[in-house]
N, C-alpha and C positions, 0 to 999 in steps of 0.2 A: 686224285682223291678217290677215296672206295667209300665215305661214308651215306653214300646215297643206295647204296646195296643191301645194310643193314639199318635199321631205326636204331641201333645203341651199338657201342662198341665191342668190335670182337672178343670173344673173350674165351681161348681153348690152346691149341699148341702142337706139339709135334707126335704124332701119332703112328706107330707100325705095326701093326695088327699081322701084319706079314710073321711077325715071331709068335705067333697066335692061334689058337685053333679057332672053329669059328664057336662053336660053346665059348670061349671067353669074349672073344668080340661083339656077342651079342648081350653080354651081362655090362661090357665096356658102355655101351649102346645106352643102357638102363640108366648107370652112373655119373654117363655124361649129361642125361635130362638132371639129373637129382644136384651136379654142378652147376647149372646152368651154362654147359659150354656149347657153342654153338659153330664154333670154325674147329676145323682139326686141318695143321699137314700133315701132307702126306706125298709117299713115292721119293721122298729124299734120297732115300739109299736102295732102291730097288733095280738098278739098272742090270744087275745079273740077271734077277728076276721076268724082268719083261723081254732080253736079247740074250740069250743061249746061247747064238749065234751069228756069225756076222750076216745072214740073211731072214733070220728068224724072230718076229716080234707078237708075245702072246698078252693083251691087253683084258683079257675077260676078266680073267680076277679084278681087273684095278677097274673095271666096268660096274662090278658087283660091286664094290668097297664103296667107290663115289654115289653109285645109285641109292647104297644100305644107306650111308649115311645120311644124303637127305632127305630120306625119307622120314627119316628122326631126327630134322631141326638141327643139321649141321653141312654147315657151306666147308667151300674147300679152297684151302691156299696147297696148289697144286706144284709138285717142286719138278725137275725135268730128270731128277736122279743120276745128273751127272758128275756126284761128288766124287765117287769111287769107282773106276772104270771094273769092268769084268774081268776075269781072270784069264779067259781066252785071249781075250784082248792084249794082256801082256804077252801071253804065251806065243803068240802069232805075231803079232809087230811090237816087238821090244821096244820102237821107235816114244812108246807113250811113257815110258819108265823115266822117272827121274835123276839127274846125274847130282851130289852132292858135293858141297864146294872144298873137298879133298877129291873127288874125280873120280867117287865110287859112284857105279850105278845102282837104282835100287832094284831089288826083286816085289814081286808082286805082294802088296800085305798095308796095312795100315790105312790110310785115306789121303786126299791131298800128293796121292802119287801118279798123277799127270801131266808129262811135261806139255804147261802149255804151248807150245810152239811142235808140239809132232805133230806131223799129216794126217795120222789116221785119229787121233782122240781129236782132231778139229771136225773131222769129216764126220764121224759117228755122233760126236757130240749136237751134232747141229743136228742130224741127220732124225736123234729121236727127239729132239724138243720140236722139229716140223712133225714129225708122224702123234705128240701128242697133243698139238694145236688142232692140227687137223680131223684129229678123232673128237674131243673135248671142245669143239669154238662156239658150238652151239647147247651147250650143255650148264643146267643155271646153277648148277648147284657150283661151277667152277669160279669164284670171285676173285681170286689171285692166283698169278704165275710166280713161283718161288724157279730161279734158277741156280742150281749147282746147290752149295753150301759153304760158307765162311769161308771165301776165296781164300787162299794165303799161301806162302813155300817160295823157294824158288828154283831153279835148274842151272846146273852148267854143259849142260850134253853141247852134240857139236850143233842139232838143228840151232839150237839157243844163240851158240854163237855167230852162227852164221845170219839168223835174223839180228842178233845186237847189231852186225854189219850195215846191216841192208839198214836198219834205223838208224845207225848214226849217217849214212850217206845222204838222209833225206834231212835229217837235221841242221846238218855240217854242211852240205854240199858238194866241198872241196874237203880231200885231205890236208890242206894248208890251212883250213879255217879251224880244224879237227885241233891239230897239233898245235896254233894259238889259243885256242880254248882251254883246252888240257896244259897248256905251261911244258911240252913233251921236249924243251932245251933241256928241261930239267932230268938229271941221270939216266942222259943219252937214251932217249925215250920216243927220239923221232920218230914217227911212220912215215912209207915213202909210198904202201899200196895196203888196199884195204884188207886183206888176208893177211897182213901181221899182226891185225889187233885178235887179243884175245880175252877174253872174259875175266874180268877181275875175282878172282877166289884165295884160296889159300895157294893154289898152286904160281901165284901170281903177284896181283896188289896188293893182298891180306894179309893181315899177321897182326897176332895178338887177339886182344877181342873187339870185334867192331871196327879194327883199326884199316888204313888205305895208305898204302905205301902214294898213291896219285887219286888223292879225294874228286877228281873231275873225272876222273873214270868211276871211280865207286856211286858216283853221281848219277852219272849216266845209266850205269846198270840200274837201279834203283828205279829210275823215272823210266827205263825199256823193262823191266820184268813186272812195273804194275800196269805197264800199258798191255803187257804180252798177257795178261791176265786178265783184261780189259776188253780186248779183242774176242777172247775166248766168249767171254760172259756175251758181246754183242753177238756173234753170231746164233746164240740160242734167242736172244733179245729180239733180233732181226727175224728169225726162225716163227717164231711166234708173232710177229706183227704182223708177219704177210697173212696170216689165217684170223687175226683178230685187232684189227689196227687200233680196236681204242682197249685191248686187253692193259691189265694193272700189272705191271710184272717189275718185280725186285727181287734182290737179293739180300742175303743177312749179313750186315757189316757186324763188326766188333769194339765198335768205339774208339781209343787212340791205339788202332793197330798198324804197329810203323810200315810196314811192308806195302801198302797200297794207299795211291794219294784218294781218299774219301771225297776230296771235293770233284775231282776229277770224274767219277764212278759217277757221282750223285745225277750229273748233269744226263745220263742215259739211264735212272732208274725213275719211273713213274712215282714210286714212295719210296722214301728211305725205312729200311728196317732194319733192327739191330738186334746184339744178342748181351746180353746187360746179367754179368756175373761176378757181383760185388763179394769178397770176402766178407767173414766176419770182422776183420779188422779195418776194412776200406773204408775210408773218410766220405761220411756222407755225402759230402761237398764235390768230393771227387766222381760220385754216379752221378750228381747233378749234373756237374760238367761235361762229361757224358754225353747225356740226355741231350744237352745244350747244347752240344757238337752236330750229333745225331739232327737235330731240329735245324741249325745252321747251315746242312751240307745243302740243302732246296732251299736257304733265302727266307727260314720261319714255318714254311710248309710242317703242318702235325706230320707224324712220321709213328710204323709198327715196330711196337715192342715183340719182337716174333721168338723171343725167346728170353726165360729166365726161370729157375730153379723154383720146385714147388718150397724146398726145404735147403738138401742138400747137394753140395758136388762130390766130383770125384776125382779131380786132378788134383787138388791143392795137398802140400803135406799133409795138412791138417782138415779135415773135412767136415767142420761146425755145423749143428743144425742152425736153422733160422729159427730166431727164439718164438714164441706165438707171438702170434701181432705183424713178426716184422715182416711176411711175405706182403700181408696187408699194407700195410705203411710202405712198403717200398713199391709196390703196384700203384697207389695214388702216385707215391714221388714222380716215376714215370710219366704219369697222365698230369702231374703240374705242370711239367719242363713241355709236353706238347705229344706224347703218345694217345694215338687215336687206337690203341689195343690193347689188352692184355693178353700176352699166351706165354704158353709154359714149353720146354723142355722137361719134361715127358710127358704124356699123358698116363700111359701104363709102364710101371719100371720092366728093364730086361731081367731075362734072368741068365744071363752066360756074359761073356766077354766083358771090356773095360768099361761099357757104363752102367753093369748091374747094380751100382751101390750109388747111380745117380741119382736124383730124387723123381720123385712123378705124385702127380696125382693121385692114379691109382698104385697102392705099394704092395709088394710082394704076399701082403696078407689078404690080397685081393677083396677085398671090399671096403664099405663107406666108413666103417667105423675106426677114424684111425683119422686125431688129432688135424695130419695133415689136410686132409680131405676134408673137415668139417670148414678147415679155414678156406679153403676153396670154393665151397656155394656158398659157405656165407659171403665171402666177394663175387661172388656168381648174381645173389640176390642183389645187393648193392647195386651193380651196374646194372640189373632189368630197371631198376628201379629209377636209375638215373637218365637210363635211357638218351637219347638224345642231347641231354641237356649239353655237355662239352662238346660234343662232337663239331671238327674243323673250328672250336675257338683257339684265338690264336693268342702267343706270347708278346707283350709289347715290351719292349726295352730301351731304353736312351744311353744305355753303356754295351760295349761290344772290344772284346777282346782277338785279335787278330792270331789265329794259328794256321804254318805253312807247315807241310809235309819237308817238301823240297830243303826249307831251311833246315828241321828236324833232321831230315840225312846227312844233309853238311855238317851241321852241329857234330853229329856223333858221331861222324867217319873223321873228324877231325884230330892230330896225334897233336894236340893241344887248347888250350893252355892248363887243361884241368880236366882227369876224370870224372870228376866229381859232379861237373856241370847234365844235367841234364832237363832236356828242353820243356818235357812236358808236366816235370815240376815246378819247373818255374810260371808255366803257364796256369798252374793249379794252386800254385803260392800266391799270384793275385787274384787268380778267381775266388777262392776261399776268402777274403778277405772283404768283398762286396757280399760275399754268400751269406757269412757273420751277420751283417748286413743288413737282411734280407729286401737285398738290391737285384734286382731281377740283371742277366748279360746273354747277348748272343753271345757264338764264338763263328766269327765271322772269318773269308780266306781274302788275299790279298787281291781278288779279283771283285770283290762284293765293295759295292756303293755303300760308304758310308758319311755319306751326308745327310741321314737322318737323325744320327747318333750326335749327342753332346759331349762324348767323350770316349775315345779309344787308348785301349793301350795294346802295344807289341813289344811285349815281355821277350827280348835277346833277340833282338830280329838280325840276326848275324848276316844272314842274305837281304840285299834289298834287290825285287826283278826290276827288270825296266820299268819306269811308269808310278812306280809307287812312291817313291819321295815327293814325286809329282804331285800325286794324288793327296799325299798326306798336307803337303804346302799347302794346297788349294782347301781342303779341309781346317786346316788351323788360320788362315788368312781367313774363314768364311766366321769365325768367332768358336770353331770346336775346341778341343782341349784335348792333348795327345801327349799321353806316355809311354816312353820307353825305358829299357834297363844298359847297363853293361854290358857286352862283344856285343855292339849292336852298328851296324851299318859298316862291315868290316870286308863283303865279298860282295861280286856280282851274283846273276843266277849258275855262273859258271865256278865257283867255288875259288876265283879269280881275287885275289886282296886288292879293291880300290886303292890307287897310292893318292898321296899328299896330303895322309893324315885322318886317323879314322875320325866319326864316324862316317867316314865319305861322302856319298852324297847325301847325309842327314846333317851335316855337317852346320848348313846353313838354316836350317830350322832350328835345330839345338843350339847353335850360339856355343857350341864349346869345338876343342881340340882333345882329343887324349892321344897321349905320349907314349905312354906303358900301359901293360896289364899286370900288375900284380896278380899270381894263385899262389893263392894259404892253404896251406896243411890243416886238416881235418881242424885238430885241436889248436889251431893259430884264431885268433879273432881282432878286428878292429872295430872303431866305433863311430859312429855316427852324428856329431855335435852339431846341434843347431844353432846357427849365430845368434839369433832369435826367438821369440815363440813365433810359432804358426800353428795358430788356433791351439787346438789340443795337442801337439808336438811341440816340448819340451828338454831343453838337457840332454844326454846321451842316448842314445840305443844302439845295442850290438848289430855286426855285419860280418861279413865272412865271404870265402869260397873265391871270390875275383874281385880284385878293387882297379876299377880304369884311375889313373895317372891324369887328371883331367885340366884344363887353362880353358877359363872362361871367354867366350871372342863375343863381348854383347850379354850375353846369358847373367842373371842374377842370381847369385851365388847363396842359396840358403842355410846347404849344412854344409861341414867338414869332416874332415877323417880325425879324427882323435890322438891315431898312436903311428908308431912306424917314422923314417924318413920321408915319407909323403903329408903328417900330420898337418894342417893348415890349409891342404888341398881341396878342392870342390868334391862334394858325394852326394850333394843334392842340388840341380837348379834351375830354373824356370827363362823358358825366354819367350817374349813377347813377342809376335811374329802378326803381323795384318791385326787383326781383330781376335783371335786368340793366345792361348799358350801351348809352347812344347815342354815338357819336362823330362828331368834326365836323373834317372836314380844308378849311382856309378858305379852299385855293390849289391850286394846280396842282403838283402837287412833280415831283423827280428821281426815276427808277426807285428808286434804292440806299432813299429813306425812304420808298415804298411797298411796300418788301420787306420790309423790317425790321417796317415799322409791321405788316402782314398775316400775317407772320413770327410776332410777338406775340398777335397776335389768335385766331389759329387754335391756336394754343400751349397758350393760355390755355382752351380750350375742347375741348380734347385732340383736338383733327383733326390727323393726321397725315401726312405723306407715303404715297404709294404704296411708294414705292422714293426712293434718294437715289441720284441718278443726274450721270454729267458735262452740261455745259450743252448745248444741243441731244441730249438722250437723249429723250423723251417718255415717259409712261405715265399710258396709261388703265386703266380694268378694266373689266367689265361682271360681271353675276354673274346664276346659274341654278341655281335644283334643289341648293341650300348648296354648289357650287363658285362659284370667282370666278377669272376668266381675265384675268390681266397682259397688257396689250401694251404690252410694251416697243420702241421707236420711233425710231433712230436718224439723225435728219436731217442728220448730218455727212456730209462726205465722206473720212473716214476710220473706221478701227475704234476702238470707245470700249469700254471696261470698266466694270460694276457691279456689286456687292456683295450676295448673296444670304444673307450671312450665313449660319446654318445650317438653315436652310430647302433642303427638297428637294422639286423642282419637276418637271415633265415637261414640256417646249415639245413642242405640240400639231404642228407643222409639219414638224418632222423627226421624233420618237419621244425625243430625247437628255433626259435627265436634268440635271440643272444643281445646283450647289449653291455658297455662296463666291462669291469671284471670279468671272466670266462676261464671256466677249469676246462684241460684237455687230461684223458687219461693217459696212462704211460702206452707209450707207442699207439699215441691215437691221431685221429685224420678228423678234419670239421671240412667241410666244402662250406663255405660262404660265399651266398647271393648277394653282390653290391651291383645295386643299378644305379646307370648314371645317367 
């Protein structure tokens, strides 16, 4: 936790004054009071700057910077600027350059071009996050360690593969356990010594897009190049303990970024912090989910929003401003789901290279007068104002959604049964649906206790690791409630097809067998029939994408498939299991019968709405010290009304009273005071 550093949440962003004269940095200085900002990063990308050379390291400048700024009311999330090596550094040990998976290597340019597994970007790397613990341990204006920047890439060089070696040896033990693992009977694929495996790429397993000629080797690389990444980050991690052992040090994740298991990271990062870059088109529900991940990776721990656009980006085709309001609205959103920060990407825009047309605080017209910037202290005031109040209040939830990285690789390295399938849609296809809702869900990983939850679901859990059907038994025998979908319980953690009959070992909690998997063609659709009503599900609703082939063993059969050779078959059904239920949805459905159906569920287990609100209204809570604080969230662009019934409330933001009826303006925020 860092909130015992500041009395109100951070509220500032990423800063390089390095592109700066100091006449600008000191008018920056002026703007930042008139923001209310009071943290800035910095030293992200200065690593040329401070090392010239591989003996030479000049610190004064970044001595003056840190000292300037607290002198004027701003602390520092200090980064170790080992995002982008130096360009000597390529030039003398080519060993740090990265090899791409056609086996070109790169030249010096871009960022993210460190192989992590070279000797000497390990050695140097470490080398200046000790020399700036060592200088900065005692230094107050220092309240966060930023390490590197939005890890991510991968490498095929030979160090690469020669460590993938040395880590599958410790994983495997034996080459004979290797080659049962990997299935290596299959198209003469045996190894007989460990210098004939080589690196899965296009030169090799790859082909197509995404695709693994031997998905257990695509596996493995996957879970060795986020650890080889992992590795990297610990050693600065390590670097800076030994000088400050109760130092706050994290790095900026990116929410469902396939490349790196996030739960894995989290467990060495003091705060999780993330870099939160919605489109203008992105489903609200989907940054939620997000946020909810981000908040998940430490187990509910609030977590820094360390970065998000004051207005606009620069990577997308299309490069939309944020309409007024929505930086605002989308800054609470953050702080509902459990951000203990607000900061920006940029502070002052650049003016050369690929992110001059990013958005910033301050914009190229250099001063305060300009739209963006007014909506910035006015959330500057906002949070003095609020001061403490959220700070470390936590997210409660009785529903929690299960997402695995590992299964996510499987998934998609998979050369079947369907491109079309993709894991983190579907996870956001029933997140959205509680979100409608506004039913509060962690997104919890298959190593998290949930025995406090009334009801999980693991949307496609194609992979089940050891221990977890286990876990889930003993969960649904205890009286929970657990859902799952379609290609679910189909592989071990080795990418291995459980035989005699999916869904394998979920086999006997679900009460069913499936036989086949049908996959439909985009524009193919089946249907959904209920034998029944069950409750508000009715009659028909469309389905799509994969229909399991399913034979009930025990399970109680609710709906049917409608059309096809399969017609009369199981698509919806519930089994009774100890003291709760499992449930098994065989197909891909329509919103309307994943509303209904999770409508029931949550009903049935007395979880209730926050608020009932019009569509696009949001609400989260958080809760502290036996108050719990509504944020109620308006993403229309108009004024919406909601129903406070006779409850009497205080929004935190203006001082007003609320009770009944309640208008919210278009894209407006209420913080409500509920004590209990």
């Amino acid at each position: 936790m860092i909130s015992s550093k500041l009395p109100k949440m951070f509220y500032g962003g990423d800063y390089n004054p390095e592109q700066w004269d100091h006449a600008t940095h000191l008018e920056d200085l002026r703007m930042f009071k008139l923001a209310g900002i009071d943290i800035a990063t910095i030293n992200v990308f200065s690593w040329a700057l401070i090392q010239p050379d591989e003996v030479t390291y000049n610190f004064e400048d970044l001595d003056q910077l840190i000292d300037r700024l607290h002198q004027n009311g701003v602390y520092i999330c200090l980064a170790t600027s080992t995002a982008a090596h130096p360009a000597w550094m390529a030039k003398n040990y080519p060993d740090v350059l990265r090899v791409d998976a056609d086996g070109r290597k790169r030249k010096f340019g871009g960022r993210h071009n460190s192989c992590p597994n070279s000797p000497t970007y390990r050695k140097y790397s470490e080398i200046i996050a000790d020399k700036l613990a060592a200088r900065y341990k005692d230094h107050d204006a220092v309240l966060v360690w930023h390490i590197s920047n939005e890890y991510g890439g991968e490498c095929y060089c030979e160090n690469c593969e020669k460590a993938f070696r040395v880590y599958l040896k410790k994983r495997y033990t034996s080459i004979e356990q290797l080659n049962k693992a990997w299935n290596t009977n299959f198209w003469g694929h045996t190894f007989y010594d460990w210098d004939e495996i080589v690196l899965p790429s296009n030169l090799s397993e790859h082909w197509g897009h995404n695709s693994s000629s031997f998905q257990g080797i695509s596996l493995d690389y996957s879970r060795f190049n986020s650890d080889s990444l992992l590795e990297c980050y610990l050693l600065e991690y390590n670097a800076i303990k030994k000088h400050i052992p109760d130092a706050v040090v994290t790095t900026n994740l990116m929410g469902f970024f396939k490349q790196l298991d996030y739960f894995k990271w989290a467990k060495y990062m003091d705060i999780v912090s993330w870099d939160s870059y919605p489109g203008l088109a992105t489903p609200v529900s989907y940054t939620a989910m997000a946020h909810d991940l981000m908040r998940g990776l430490k187990d509910g721990q609030p977590f820094m929003l360390m970065e998000q656009t004051p207005s606009q980006q620069n990577w997308q085709p299309y490069n939309s401003l944020k309409r007024p309001g929505v930086m605002r609205l989308w800054s609470y959103q953050s702080i509902a789901h459990g951000a203990d920060t607000v900061m920006f990407f940029q502070l002052r825009r650049s003016i050369g290279a690929c992110e001059k047309y990013h958005g910033a605080v301050i914009e190229h017209a250099g001063h305060e007068n300009t739209r963006v910037f007014r909506e910035v202290a006015q959330l500057g005031g906002e949070l003095q104002r609020l001061g403490d109040t959220t700070l470390d209040a936590t997210v409660q939830s009785k529903v929690a959604i299960v997402f695995d990285w590992d299964n996510w690789w499987a998934i998609e390295k998979s050369s079947g049964p369907t491109i079309a399938l993709n894991y983190v849609e579907q996870i956001h296809k029933y997140y959205a649906a509680f979100f409608r809702r506004n039913i509060q869900v962690d997104i919890v990983s298959v190593d998290t206790d949930i025995s406090s939850y009334d009801l999980v679901l693991a949307p496609v859990l194609y992979m089940v690791k050891p221990g977890f059907a286990a876990k889930l038994e003993q969960f649904v025998a205890d009286g929970g409630t657990f859902l799952t979908t379609f290609f679910s319980g189909i592989v071990n953690e080795h990418d291995l097809v459980t035989t005699g009959g999916y869904p394998g070992e979920l086999r006997s909690l679900l009460g069913i067998w499936v036989e086949e998997i049908d996959a439909l063609l985009p524009e193919q659709k089946n249907s959904i029939v209920m034998k029944e009503s069950f409750g508000t599900l009715t009659g028909a609703y469309e389905c799509g994408m994969l229909c399991d082939l399913l034979h009930s063993e025990g399970a109680d059969v609710i709906a049917e498939y409608g059309e096809d050779f399969y017609k009369g078959m199981p698509a919806l059904t519930r089994n009774v299991y100890g003291q709760g239920e499992a449930w098994y949805v065989a197909t891909d459905p329509d919103d309307m019968f994943l509303d209904g159906l999770l409508g029931e569920l949550t009903a049935a287990k007395h979880i209730q709405p926050l608020l009932e609100t019009p569509q696009g209204v949001e609400v989260s809570a958080r809760t502290k010290s036996g108050s719990s604080y509504l944020f109620v969230m308006n993403h229309n662009s108009s004024a919406q009304s909601y129903d406070l019934g006779e409850a009497k409330v205080r929004e935190l933001l203006t001082g007003q009273h609320y009770t009944g009826p309640t208008e919210i303006e278009a894209r407006g925020v209420h913080i409500l005071e509920w004590t209990t």
